[in-house]
C-alpha positions in Angstrom: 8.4 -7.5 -12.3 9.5 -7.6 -9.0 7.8 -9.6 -5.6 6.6 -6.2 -4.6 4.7 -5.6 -8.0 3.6 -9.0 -8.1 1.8 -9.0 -4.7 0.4 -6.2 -5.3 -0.8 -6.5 -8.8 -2.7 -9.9 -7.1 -4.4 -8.1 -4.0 -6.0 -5.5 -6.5 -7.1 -8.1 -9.0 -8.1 -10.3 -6.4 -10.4 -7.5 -4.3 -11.7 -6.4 -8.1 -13.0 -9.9 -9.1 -14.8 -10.2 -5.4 -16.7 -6.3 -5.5 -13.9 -5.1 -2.9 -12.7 -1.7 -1.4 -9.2 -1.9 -0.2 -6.9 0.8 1.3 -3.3 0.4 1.3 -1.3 1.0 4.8 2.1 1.5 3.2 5.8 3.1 4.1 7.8 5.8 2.2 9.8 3.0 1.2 7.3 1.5 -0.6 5.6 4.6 -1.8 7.3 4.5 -5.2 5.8 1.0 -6.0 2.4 2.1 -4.7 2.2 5.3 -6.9 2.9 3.1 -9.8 0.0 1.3 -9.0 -1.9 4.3 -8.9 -2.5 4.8 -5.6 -2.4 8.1 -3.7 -1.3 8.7 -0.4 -4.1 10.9 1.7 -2.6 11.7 4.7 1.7 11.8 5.9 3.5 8.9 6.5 3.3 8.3 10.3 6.6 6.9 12.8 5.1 3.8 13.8 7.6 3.9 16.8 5.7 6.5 17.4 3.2 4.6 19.3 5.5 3.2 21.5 6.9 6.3 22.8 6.7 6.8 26.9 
């Protein structure tokens, strides 16, 4: 298992054992490890430079 998986395999347990919702603000790079997870992207990836644009 990888540090990726690891990490996030201990925020869900971690926000399960306290009563927590949690969201995930990922990247399309990490969308593969967050669909193995289980998690399900609602809405498109967004260009965070995006937000800097003049």
């Amino acid at each position: 298992m990888g540090v990726g998986s690891r990490l996030l395999e201990w925020g869900v347990k971690k926000a399960d054992e306290e009563g927590l919702d949690i969201y995930l603000d990922g990247s399309k790079m990490g969308a593969a490890l967050y669909e193995k997870f289980g998690w399900v992207a609602k809405r498109e990836f967004m260009d965070p430079d995006a937000w800097f644009s003049e």
